[in-house]
C-alpha positions as CSV (number, residue, x, y, z in Angstrom):
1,X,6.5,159.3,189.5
2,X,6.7,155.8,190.2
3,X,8.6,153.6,188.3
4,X,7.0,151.0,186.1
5,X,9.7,148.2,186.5
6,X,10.0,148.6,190.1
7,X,5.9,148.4,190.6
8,X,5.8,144.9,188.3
9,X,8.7,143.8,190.4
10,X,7.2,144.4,193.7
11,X,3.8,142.6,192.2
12,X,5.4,139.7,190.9
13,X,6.9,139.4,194.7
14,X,3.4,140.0,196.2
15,X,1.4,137.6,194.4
16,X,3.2,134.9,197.1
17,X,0.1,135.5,199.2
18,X,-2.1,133.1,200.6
19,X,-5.6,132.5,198.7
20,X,-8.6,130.1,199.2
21,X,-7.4,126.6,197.5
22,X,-4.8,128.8,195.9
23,X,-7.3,130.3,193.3
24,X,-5.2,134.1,193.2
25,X,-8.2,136.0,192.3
26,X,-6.4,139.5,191.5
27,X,-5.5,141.2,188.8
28,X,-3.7,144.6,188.0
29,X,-4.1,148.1,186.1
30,X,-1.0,150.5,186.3
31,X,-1.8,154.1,185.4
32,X,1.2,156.0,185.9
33,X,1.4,156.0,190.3
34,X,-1.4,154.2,190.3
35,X,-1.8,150.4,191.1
36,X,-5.7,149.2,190.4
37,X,-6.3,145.9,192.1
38,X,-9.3,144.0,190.4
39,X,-11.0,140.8,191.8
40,X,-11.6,137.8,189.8
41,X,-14.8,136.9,190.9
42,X,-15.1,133.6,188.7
43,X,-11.5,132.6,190.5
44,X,-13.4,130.9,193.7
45,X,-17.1,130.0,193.5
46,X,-16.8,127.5,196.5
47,X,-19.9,128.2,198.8
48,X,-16.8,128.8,201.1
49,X,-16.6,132.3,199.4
50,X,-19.4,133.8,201.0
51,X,-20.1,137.1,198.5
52,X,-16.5,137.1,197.8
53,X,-15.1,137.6,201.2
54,X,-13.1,134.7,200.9
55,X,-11.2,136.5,198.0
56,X,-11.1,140.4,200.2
57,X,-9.5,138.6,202.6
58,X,-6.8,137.0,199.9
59,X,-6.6,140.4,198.4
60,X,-5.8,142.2,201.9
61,X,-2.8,139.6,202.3
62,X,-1.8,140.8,198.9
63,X,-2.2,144.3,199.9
64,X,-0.1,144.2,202.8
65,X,2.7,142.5,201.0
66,X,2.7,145.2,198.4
67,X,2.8,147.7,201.5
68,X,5.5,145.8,202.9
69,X,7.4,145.4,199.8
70,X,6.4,149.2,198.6
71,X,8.7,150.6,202.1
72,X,11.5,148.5,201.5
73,X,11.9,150.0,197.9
74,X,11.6,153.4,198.9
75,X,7.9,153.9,198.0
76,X,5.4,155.1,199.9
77,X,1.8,153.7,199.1
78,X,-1.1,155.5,199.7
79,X,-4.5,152.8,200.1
80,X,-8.2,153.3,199.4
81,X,-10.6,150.3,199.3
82,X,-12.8,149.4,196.9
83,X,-12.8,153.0,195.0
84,X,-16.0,153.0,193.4
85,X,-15.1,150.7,190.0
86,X,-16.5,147.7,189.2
87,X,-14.6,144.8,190.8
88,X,-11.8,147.1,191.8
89,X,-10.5,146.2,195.6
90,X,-8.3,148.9,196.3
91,X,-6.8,151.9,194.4
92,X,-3.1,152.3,195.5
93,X,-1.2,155.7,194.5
94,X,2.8,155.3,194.9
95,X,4.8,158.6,195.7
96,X,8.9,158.3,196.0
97,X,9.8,158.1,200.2
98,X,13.2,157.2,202.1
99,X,13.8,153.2,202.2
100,X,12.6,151.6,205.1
101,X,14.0,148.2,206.2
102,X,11.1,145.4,206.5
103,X,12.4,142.7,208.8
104,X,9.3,140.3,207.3
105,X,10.6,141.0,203.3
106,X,11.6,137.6,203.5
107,X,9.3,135.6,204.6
108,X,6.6,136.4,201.7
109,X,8.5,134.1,199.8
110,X,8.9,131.2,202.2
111,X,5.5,131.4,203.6
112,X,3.4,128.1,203.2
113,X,0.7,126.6,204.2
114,X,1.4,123.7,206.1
115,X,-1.1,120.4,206.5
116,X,1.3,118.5,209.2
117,X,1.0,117.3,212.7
118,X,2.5,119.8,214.8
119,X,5.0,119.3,217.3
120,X,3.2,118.8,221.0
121,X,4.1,121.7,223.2
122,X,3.1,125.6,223.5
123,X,3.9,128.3,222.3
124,X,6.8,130.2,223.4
125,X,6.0,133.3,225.3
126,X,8.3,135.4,223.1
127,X,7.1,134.4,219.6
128,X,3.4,134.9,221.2
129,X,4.2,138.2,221.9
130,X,5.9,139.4,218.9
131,X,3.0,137.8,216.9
132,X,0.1,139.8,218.8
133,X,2.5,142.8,218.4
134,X,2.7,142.5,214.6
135,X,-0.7,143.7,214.2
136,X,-0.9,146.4,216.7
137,X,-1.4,149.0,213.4
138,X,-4.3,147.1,212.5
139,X,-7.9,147.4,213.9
140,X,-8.2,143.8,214.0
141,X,-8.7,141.1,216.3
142,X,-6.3,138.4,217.1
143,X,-7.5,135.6,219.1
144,X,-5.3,132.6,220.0
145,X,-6.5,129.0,222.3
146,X,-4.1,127.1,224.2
147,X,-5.9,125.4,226.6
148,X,-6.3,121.4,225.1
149,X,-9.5,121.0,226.5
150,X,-10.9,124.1,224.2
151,X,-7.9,122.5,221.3
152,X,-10.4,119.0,221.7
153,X,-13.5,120.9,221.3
154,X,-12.0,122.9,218.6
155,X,-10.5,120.0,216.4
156,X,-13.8,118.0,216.5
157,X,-16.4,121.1,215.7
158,X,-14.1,122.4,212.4
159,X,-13.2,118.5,211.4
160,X,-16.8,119.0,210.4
161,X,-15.9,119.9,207.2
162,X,-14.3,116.9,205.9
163,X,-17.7,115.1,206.4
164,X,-19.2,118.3,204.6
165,X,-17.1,117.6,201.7
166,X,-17.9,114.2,201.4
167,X,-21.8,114.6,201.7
168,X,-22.6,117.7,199.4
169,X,-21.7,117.0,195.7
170,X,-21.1,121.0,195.3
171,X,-18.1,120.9,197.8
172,X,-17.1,117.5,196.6
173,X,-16.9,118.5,193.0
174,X,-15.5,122.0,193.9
175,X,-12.7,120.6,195.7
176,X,-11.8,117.8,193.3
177,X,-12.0,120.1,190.2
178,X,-9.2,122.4,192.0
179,X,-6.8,119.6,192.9
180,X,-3.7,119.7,191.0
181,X,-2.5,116.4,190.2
182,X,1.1,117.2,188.8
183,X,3.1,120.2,189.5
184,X,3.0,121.2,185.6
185,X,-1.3,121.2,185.7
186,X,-0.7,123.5,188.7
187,X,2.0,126.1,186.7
188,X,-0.2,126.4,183.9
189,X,-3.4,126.6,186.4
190,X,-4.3,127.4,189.3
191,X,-5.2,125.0,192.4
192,X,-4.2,122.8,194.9
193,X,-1.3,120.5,194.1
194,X,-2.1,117.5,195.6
195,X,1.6,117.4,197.2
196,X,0.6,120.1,199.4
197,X,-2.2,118.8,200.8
198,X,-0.1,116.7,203.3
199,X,-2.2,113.1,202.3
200,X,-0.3,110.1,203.4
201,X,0.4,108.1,200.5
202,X,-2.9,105.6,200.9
203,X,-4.9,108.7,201.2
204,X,-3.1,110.2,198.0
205,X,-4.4,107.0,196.2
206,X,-7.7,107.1,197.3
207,X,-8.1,110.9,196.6
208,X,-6.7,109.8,192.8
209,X,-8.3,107.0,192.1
210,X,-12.1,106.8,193.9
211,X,-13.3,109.7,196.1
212,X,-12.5,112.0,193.4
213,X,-15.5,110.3,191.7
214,X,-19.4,111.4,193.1
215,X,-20.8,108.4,192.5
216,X,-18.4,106.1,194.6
217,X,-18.7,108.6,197.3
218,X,-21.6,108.2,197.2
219,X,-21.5,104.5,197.7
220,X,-18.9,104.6,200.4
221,X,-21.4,107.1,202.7
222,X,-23.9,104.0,202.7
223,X,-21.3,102.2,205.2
224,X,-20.2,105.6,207.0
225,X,-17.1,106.8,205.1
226,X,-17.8,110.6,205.3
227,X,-18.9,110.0,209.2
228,X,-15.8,108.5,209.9
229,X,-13.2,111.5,207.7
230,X,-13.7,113.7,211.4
231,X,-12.1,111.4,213.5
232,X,-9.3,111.2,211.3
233,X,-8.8,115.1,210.4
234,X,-9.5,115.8,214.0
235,X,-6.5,114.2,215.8
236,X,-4.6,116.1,212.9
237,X,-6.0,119.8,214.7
238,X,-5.4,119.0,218.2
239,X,-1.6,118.5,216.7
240,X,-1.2,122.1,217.3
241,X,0.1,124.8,219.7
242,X,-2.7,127.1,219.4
243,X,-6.1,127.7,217.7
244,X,-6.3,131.3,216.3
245,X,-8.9,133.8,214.4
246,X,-8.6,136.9,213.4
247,X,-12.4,138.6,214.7
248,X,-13.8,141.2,212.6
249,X,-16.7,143.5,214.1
250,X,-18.1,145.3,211.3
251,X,-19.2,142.7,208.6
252,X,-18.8,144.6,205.6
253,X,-16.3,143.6,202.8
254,X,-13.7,146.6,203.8
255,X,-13.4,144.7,207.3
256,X,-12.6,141.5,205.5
257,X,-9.0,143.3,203.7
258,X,-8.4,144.7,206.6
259,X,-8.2,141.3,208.1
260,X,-6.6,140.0,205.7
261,X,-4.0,142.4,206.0
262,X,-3.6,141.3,209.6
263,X,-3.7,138.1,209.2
264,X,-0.9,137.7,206.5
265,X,1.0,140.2,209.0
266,X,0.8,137.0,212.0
267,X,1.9,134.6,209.0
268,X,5.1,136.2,208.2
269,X,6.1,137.0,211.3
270,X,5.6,133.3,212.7
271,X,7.1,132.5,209.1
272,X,10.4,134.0,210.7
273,X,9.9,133.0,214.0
274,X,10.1,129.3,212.7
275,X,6.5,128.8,213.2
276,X,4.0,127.1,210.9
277,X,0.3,127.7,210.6
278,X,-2.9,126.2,208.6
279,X,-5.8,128.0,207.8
280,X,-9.3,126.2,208.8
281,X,-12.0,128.9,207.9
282,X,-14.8,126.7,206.3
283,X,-16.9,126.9,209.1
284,X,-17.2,130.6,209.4
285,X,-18.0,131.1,206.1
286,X,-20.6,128.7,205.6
287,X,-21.9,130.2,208.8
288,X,-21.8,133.1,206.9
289,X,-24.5,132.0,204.4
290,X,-26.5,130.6,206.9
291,X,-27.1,133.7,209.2
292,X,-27.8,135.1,205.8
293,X,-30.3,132.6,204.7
294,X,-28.3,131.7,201.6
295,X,-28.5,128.1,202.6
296,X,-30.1,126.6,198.8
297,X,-27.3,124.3,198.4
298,X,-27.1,123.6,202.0
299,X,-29.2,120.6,203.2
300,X,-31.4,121.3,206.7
301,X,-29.0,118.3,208.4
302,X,-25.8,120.1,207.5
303,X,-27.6,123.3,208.4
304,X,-27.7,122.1,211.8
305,X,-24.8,120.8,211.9
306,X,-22.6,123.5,211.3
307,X,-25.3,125.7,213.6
308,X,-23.8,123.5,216.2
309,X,-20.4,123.3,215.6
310,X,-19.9,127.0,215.1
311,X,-22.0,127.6,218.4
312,X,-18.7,125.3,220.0
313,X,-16.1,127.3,217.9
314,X,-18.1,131.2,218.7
315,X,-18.1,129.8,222.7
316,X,-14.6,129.2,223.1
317,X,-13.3,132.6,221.2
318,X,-16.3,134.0,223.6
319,X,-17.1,136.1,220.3
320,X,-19.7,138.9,220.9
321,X,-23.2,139.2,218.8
322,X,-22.1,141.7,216.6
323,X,-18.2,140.0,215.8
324,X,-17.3,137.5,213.2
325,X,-14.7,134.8,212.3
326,X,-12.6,136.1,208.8
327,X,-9.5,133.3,209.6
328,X,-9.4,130.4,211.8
329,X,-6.2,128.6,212.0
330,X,-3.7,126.0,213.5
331,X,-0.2,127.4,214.8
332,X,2.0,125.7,216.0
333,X,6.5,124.3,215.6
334,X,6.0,121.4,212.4
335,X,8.6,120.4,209.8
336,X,9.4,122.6,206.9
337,X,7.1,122.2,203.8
338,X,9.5,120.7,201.1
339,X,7.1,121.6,198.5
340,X,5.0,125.0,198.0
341,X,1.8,126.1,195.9
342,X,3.1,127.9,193.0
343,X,1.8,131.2,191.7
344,X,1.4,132.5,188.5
345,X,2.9,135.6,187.0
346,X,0.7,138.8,187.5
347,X,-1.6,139.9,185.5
348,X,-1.0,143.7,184.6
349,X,-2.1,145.9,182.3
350,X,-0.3,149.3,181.2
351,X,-2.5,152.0,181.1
């Protein structure tokens, strides 16, 4: 039987997984061997979270650190997706196995996500490699763009989104009302502390002080501001190595942990290869909804333009009909991140 310490201590390690604006939707049930992972569903109601897939794909990074830290403690664990109780992502039963040394143990901790310019040259062959070779267990699709002409068409189509933000008062109030403003709101809460973002102090002020208000938003659109955010967010994105997604094929919610899995997978290991990476996803997801026609908070202009931007971003990663975008992201050599999103404790109940 699995012991009850050593499964708390491997979740309080595993919750250092990556989440949309940092919202850790999970909590846990231990019944003896068993691990019950629950989703929060109130955690991230963004339109971004298209029927919670944002979230399956934060629980599969989750997951695989818990597999990851689960072999290095001499466990093995045994995982079946969403079990047949409500809210319940994965069922995980824990039987006693030979220790098994995890070279990416260590990077669950330092992994962040980091907002920087990159530094301007490509990837080295070697950490390419190992990176595609880190989810070779995984039915999962890695895709990464060098070429800067597709990098330029790539920056402009998902700079999009900051224009988005700026123009639909659902996304602008989301986004403002998980902003962290001091790193003791974000302990006792969480959300994005605003240190992480990666603002330059002027943009810092103006995040404080006047956008996070609708109504002056509003008033800044009348001479352009949210037409002119693109410009801005897009030279940030072409500050990058590579463009990556991880491509799903089947678009069920399974296929969305399993990506997740993947993807947090490419994250440590670039983690330890001294690599830094920043997920961009918005897009996908909102194309999500649209192909859906779950578009009621969408107006027909932004309908149209994320049809075209995502028609630029399927192009380049020459994605087939049936195939879909769980994780875009920029890779690439930055600075270190000299401050991190912090997590809470885990939620467990004994059972």
């Amino acid at each position: 039987m699995a012991n009850i310490n050593t499964l708390k201590r491997i979740l309080g390690d595993a919750v250092q997984a990556p989440s949309g604006d940092n919202s850790q939707p999970w909590r846990f049930e231990i019944r003896e061997n068993e691990l019950y992972i629950y989703n929060i569903t109130e955690s991230d109601s963004t339109l971004y979270n298209f029927r919670q897939r944002g979230s399956y794909f934060a629980h599969g990074a989750l997951i695989e650190n818990i597999y990851i830290l689960s072999l290095a403690l001499g466990y093995r664990a045994d995982i079946s997706y969403f079990p047949g109780i409500r809210e319940c992502t994965a069922k995980i039963i824990f039987s006693e196995s030979s220790s098994i040394p995890q070279p990416l143990i260590s990077a669950i901790a330092n992994r962040a996500t980091n907002r920087n310019p990159y530094e301007e040259k490509g990837l080295d062959s070697s950490h390419k490699k190992e990176i595609f070779d880190s989810i070779l267990s995984h039915p999962i699709k890695l895709h990464l763009i060098e070429d800067k002409d597709d990098i330029d068409l790539l920056a402009s189509s998902v700079s999009l989104n900051e224009r988005l933000i700026m123009e639909n008062q659902q996304m602008h109030d989301f986004l403002f009302g998980v902003i962290r403003w001091s790193l003791k709101e974000e302990k006792k809460k969480p959300g994005l502390y605003i240190k992480t973002m990666g603002l330059p102090f002027p943009v810092e002020f103006l995040f404080r002080f006047l956008l996070r208000y609708w109504n002056i938003v509003k008033l800044l659109n009348i001479v352009g501001f949210s037409r002119s955010l693109p410009k801005q967010t897009n030279k940030l994105y072409k500050a990058s190595s590579a463009l990556g997604a991880i491509i799903v094929r089947k678009n069920n919610d399974r296929e969305f942990i399993l990506a997740g899995r993947a993807f947090q997978r490419v994250w440590l290991t670039a983690t330890n290869l001294g690599l830094v990476i920043h997920p961009i996803t918005a897009l996908p997801y909102l194309m999500q909804r649209i192909n859906e026609n779950e578009t009621e908070s969408l107006t027909t202009k932004h309908i149209n333009l994320i049809k075209g931007a995502y028609k630029n971003i399927s192009a380049i990663f020459t994605l087939e009909s049936d195939e879909n975008i769980a994780m875009l992201f920029r890779i690439g050599y930055g600075p270190k991140m000299l401050v991190r999103s912090s997590k809470l404790a885990p939620k467990v109940v004994i059972k």
